[in-house]
C-alpha positions as CSV (number, residue, x, y, z in Angstrom):
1,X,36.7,-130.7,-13.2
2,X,33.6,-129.5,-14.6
3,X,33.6,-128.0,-18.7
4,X,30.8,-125.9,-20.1
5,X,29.5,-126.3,-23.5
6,X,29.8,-123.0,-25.6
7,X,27.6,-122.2,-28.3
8,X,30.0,-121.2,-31.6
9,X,29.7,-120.5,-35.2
10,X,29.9,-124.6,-35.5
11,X,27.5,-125.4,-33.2
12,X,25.4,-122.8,-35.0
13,X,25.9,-124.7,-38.6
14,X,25.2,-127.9,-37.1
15,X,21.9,-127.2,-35.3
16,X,20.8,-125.3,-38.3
17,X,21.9,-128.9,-40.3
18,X,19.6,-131.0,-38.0
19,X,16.5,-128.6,-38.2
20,X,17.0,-128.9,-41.6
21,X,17.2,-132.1,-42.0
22,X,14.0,-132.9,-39.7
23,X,12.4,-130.1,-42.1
24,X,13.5,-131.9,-45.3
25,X,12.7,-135.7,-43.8
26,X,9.6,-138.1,-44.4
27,X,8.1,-136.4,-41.3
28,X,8.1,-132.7,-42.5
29,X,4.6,-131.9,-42.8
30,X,4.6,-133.1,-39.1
31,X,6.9,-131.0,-38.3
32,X,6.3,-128.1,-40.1
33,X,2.6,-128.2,-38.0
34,X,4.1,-128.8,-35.2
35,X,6.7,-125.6,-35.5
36,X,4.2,-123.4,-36.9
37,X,1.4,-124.2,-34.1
38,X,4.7,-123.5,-31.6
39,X,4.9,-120.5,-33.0
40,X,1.2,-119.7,-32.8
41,X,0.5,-120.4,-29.1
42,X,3.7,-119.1,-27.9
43,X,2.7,-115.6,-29.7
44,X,-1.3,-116.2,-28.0
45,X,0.7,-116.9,-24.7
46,X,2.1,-113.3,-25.0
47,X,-1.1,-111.5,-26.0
48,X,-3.0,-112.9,-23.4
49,X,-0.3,-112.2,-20.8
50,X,-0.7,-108.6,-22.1
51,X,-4.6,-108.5,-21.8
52,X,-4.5,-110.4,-18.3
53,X,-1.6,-106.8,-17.2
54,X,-4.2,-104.5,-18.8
55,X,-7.5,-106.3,-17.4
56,X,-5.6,-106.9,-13.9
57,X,-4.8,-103.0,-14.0
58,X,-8.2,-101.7,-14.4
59,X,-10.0,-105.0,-12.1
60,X,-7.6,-103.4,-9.4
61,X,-8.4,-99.7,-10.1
62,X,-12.3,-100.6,-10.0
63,X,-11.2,-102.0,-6.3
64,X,-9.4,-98.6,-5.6
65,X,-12.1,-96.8,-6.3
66,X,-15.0,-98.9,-4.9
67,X,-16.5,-99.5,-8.4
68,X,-18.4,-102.5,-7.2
69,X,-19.9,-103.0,-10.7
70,X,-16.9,-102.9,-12.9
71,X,-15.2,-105.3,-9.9
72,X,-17.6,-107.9,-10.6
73,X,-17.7,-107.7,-14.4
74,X,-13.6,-107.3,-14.6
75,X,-13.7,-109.9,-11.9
76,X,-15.1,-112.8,-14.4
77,X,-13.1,-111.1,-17.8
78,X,-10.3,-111.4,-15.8
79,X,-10.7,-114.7,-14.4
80,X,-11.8,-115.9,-18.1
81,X,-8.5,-114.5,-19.5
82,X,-6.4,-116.4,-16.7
83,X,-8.3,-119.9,-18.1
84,X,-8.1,-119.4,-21.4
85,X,-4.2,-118.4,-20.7
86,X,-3.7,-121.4,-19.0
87,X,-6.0,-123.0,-21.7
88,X,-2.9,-121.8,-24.3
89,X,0.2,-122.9,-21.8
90,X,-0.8,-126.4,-21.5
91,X,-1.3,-126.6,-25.4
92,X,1.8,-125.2,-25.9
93,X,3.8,-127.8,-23.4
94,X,2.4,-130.3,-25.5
95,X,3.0,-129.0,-28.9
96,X,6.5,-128.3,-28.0
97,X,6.5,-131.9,-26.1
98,X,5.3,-133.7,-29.5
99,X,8.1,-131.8,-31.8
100,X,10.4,-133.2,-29.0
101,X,9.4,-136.7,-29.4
102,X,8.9,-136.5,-33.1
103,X,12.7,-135.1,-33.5
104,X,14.1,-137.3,-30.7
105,X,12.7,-140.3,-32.8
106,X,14.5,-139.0,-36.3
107,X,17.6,-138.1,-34.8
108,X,17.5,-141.8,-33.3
109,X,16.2,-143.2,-36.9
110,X,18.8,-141.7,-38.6
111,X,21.9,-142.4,-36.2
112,X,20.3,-146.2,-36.2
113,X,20.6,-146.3,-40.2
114,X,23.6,-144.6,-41.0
């Protein structure tokens, strides 16, 4: 027989108890980077998605009307948005991968000395 976890009011209070714990521990600083820089690339992740719709919009409209000129030059914008997109996912991943780690290890500190 298979149970689901459900999120409640006291699952609420106690994730809001261990963020603020990690927040208030020896490794806030850390952490607060960490969240904040989170917070930044998932926000440039969404902005560039935004500029890759609008440059992929007019890149295919120079195709549609056989504007080999803008083509080529909305060709590289739009193929310099897609890097530095991809650029801002990886960092991401590996911002969100070090909070991760960095929480896993004071979650493991603390149920280890208490």
């Amino acid at each position: 027989m298979e149970t689901t976890a459900r999120f409640n009011a006291q699952s609420a209070l106690r994730l809001a108890g261990v963020i603020k714990d990690l927040l208030n521990s020896e490794v806030r600083s850390q952490a607060r980077t960490l969240l904040a820089l989170l917070l930044l690339f998932a926000l440039s992740v969404n902005a560039l998605n935004v500029l890759n719709s609008y440059i992929g919009r007019d890149f295919m409209t120079a195709i549609s009307l056989k504007d080999m000129r803008g083509f080529a030059g909305l060709g590289a914008v739009y193929v310099t948005v897609f890097a530095a997109s991809t650029a801002v996912a990886v960092l991401y991943r590996f911002v969100e991968e070090r909070l991760g780690l960095l929480w896993r290890a004071r979650l493991t500190k603390q149920r280890t000395a208490g």
